[in-house]
C-alpha positions in Angstrom: 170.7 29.3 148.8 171.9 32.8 147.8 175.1 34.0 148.4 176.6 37.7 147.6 175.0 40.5 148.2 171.0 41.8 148.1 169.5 44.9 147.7 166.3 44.6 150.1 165.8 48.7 150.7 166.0 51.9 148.5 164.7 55.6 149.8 165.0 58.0 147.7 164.5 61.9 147.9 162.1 63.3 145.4 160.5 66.9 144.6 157.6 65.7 143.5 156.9 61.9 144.8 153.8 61.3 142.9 155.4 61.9 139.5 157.5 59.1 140.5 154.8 56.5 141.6 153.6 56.9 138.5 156.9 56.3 136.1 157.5 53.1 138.2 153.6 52.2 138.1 153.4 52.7 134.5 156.8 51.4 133.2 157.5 48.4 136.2 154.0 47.6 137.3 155.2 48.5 141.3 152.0 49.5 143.8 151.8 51.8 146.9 152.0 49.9 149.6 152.2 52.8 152.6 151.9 56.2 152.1 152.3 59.3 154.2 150.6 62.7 153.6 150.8 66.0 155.0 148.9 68.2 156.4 148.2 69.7 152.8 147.0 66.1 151.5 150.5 66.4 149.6 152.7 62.8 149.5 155.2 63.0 152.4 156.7 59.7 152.2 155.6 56.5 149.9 156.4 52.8 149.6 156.1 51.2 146.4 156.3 47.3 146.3 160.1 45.8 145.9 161.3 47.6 148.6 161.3 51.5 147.3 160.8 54.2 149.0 160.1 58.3 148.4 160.8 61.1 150.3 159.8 64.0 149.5 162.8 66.7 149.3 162.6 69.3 152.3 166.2 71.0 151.4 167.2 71.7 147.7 169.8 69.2 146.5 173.0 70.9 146.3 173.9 71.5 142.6 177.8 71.4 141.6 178.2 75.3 142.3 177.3 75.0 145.8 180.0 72.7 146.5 182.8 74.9 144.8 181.7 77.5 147.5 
């Protein structure tokens, strides 16, 4: 039986998605499970096997000089 705590979930926002499928293809062996497209044919949304997810990034992250605003 397991006890403590387990990570079963991670989304993560991402410019480019796809470059991202392909590090954790290449260097963990992870699949797409789902994927999500836009109208464009660009990846929208993708889940890899073990539970991770990509986003792609509609706003810009906000960098350390927007916050001293």
């Amino acid at each position: 039986m397991r006890t403590g705590a387990v990570i079963d979930h991670a989304a993560f926002n991402a410019a480019d998605p796809a470059w991202y499928v392909e590090f954790f293809r290449a260097v963990f062996g992870l699949e797409v499970v789902r994927e999500v497209r836009d109208e464009t044919g660009a990846l929208r949304q993708v889940w890899l096997d073990g539970g991770r997810q990509f986003l792609r990034q509609r706003v810009p992250v906000c960098t350390h000089s927007c916050r001293e605003q």
